[in-house]
C-alpha positions in Angstrom: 11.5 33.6 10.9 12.7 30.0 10.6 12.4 27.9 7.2 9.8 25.6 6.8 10.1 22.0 5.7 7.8 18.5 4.7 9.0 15.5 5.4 7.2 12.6 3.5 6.9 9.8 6.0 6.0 6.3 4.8 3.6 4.7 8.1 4.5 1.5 6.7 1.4 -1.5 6.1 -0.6 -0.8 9.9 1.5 -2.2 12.8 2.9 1.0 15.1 6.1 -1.0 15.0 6.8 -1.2 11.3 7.6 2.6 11.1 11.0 3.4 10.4 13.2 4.8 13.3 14.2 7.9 11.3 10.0 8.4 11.0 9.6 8.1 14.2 12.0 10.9 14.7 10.5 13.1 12.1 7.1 12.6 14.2 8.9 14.1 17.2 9.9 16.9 15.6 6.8 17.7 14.0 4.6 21.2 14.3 1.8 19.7 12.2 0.9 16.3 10.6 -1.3 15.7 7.3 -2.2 12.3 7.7 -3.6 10.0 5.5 -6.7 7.0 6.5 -4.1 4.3 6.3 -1.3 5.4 8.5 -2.1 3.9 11.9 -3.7 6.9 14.4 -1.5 5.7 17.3 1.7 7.1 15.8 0.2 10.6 15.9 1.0 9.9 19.8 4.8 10.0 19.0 4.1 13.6 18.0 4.6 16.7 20.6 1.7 17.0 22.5 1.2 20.9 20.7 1.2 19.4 17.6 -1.4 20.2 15.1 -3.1 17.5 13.3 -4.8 17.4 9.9 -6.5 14.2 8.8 -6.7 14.2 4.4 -7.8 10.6 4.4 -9.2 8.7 0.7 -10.9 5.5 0.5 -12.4 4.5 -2.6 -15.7 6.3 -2.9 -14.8 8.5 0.3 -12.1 11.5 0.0 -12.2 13.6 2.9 -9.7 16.8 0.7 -9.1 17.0 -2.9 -5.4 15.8 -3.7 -4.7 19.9 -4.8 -6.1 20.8 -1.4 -3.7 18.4 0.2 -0.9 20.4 -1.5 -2.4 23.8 -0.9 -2.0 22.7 3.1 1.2 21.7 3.0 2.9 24.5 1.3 1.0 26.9 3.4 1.8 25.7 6.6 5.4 25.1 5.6 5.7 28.7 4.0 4.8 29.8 7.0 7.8 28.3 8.7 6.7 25.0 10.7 8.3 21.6 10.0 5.2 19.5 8.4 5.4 15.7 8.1 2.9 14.3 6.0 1.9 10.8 7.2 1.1 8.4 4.5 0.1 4.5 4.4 2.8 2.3 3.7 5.7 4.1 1.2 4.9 7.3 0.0 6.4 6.7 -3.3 4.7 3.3 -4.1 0.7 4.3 -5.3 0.9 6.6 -2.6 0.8 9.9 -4.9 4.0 10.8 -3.3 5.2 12.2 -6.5 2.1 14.3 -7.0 3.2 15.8 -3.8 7.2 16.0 -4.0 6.1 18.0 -7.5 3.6 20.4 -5.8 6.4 21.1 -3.1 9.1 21.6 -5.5 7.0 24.2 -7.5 6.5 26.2 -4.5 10.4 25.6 -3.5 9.7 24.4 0.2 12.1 21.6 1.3 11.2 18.0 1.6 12.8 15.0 2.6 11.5 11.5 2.2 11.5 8.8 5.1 10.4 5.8 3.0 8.3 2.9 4.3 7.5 -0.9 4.3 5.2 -1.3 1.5 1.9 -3.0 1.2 3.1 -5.7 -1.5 5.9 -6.8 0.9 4.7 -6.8 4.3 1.2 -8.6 3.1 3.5 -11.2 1.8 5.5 -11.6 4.6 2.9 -11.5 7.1 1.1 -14.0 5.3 4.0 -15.9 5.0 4.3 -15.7 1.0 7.6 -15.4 -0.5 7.1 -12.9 -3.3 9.9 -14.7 -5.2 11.3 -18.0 -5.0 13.6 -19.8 -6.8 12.0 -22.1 -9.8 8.5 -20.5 -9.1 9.1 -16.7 -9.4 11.8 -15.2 -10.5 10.0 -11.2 -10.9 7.0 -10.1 -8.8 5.0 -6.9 -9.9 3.9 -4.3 -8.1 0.3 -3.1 -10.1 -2.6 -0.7 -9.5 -6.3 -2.7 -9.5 -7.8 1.1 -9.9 -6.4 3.2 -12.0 -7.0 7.0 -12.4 -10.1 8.3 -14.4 -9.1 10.1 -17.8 -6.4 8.1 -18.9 -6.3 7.4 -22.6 -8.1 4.5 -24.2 -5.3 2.0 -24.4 -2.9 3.6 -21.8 -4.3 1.4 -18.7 -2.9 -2.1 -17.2 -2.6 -4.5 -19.6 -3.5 -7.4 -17.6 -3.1 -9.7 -20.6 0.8 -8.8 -21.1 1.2 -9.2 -16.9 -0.3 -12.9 -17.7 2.3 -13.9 -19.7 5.2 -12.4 -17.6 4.6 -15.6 -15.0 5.8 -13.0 -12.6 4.2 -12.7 -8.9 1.1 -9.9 -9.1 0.9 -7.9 -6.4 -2.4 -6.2 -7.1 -3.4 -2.8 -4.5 -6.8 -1.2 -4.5 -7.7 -4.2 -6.9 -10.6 -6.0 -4.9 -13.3 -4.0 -6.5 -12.3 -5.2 -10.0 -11.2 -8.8 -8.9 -13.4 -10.2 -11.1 -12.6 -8.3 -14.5 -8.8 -8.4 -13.6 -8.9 -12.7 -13.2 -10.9 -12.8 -16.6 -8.3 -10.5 -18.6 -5.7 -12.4 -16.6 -7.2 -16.1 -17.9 -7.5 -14.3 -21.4 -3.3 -13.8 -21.2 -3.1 -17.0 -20.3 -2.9 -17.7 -16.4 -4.6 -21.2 -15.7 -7.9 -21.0 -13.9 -6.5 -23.1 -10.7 -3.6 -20.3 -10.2 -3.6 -19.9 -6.3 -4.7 -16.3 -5.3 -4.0 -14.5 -1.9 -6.3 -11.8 -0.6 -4.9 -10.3 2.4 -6.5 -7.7 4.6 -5.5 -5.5 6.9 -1.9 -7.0 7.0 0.0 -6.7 10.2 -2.8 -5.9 12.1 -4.5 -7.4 14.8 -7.9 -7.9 12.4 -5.9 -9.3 9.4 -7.7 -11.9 7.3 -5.8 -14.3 4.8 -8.0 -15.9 2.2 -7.0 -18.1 -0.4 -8.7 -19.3 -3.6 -8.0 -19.8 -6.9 -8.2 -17.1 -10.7 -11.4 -18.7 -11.5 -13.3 -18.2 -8.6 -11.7 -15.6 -6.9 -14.7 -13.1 -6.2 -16.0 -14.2 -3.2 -12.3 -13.7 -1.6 -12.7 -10.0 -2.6 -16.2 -10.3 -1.2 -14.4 -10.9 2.5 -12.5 -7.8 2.3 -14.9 -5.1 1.3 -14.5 -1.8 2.3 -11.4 -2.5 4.5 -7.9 -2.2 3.0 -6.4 -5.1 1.0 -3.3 -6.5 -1.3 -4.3 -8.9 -3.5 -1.4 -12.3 -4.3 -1.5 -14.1 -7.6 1.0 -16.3 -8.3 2.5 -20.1 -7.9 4.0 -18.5 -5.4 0.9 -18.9 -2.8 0.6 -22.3 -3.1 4.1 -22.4 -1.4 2.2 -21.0 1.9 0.2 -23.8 2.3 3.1 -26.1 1.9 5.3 -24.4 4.4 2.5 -24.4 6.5 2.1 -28.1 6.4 5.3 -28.9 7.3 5.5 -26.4 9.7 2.4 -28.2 11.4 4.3 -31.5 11.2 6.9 -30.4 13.3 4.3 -28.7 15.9 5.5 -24.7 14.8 3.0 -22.8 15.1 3.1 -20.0 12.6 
């Protein structure tokens, strides 16, 4: 009987092109994918035809399987000897709970290898054409969770009123829910009221949205993107989009 495997495959932010070529590769080989809601459902076509397919997808409010049951699949259908690739939105190690995973696998001593994966944070920026650091502007950019886990210790979540101070470029996932709590505590720490925000949706897709607005009244951007997924910008930064943009207007580029 042959060995079974999991390869963790980051889907990268939407666009079937943004995969990796060595994910790509790992989709060919495949005997059965767990996929999640935010890898793209075209790249199941690069699997073989006889490939099984198990969607595990999670939206806020919505989870098809438990995160144990997720586990429970994978090492079962890898103990039994097929090569599994679990599909996941964007990298699988960046608030993807690809650690959860990799743990779960370990415990149960199957092999895994990791294919990483274009991130949210960076290919929301660079769709949007936002720099996520820039010299004199930004000189760290932060990667944050908008929705943290139930059960955490009083005291153990963000502190959005340290982040404030840092100046650095927030990159805020699953955060449009909270917008509004987040931009006070983030005023509290400091952060000016006309701080340019970004709320990108469904970045690199055909349906993406950019809207910009400003900490103080930034709800109604979150308002735009309801129920779809979204990376939220905060920082100076943005404000260079619309400046770029300008001049890229002036010269008749169209971006």
């Amino acid at each position: 009987m042959r060995t079974g495997r999991v390869t963790l495959v980051g889907a990268g932010p939407g666009a079937v092109d943004l995969i990796t070529v060595r994910g790509q590769q790992a989709l060919r080989e495949a005997d059965v994918i767990v996929y999640d809601d935010l890898a793209n459902p075209e790249l199941l076509d690069l699997s073989p035809a006889a490939a099984r397919r198990i969607y595990v997808g999670k939206r806020a409010g919505r989870h098809c399987m438990a995160q144990v049951a997720i586990g429970q699949i994978m090492v079962a259908e890898a103990a039994a000897g097929f090569h599994v690739v679990r599909l996941k939105g964007g990298d699988p190690l960046v608030f993807g709970r690809g650690g959860e995973e990799l743990q779960v696998l370990a415990e149960a001593g199957i092999p895994c290898e990791i294919v990483p994966g274009v991130t949210a944070a960076s290919a929301a920026g660079a769709s949007a054409g936002i720099s996520l650091t820039q010299r004199g502007s930004a000189s760290a950019v932060i990667f944050v969770t908008g929705h943290e886990c139930g059960g955490k210790p009083a005291g153990e979540g963000v502190d959005w009123i340290a982040l404030a101070r840092t100046r650095a470029t927030l990159c805020i996932y699953m955060g449009t829910r909270r917008i509004g709590v987040i931009a006070a505590e983030l005023q509290k720490g400091g952060l000016p009221g006309n701080t340019p925000v970004a709320v990108i949706a469904n970045a690199t897709m055909p349906e993406e949205t950019i809207d910009i607005g400003e900490l103080a009244s930034v709800e109604p951007l979150a308002a735009f993107a309801a129920g779809q997924p979204a990376l939220i910008i905060v920082g100076e930064v943005v404000r260079l989009r619309e400046i770029a943009a300008a001049a890229q207007a002036n010269l008749g580029i169209v971006s």
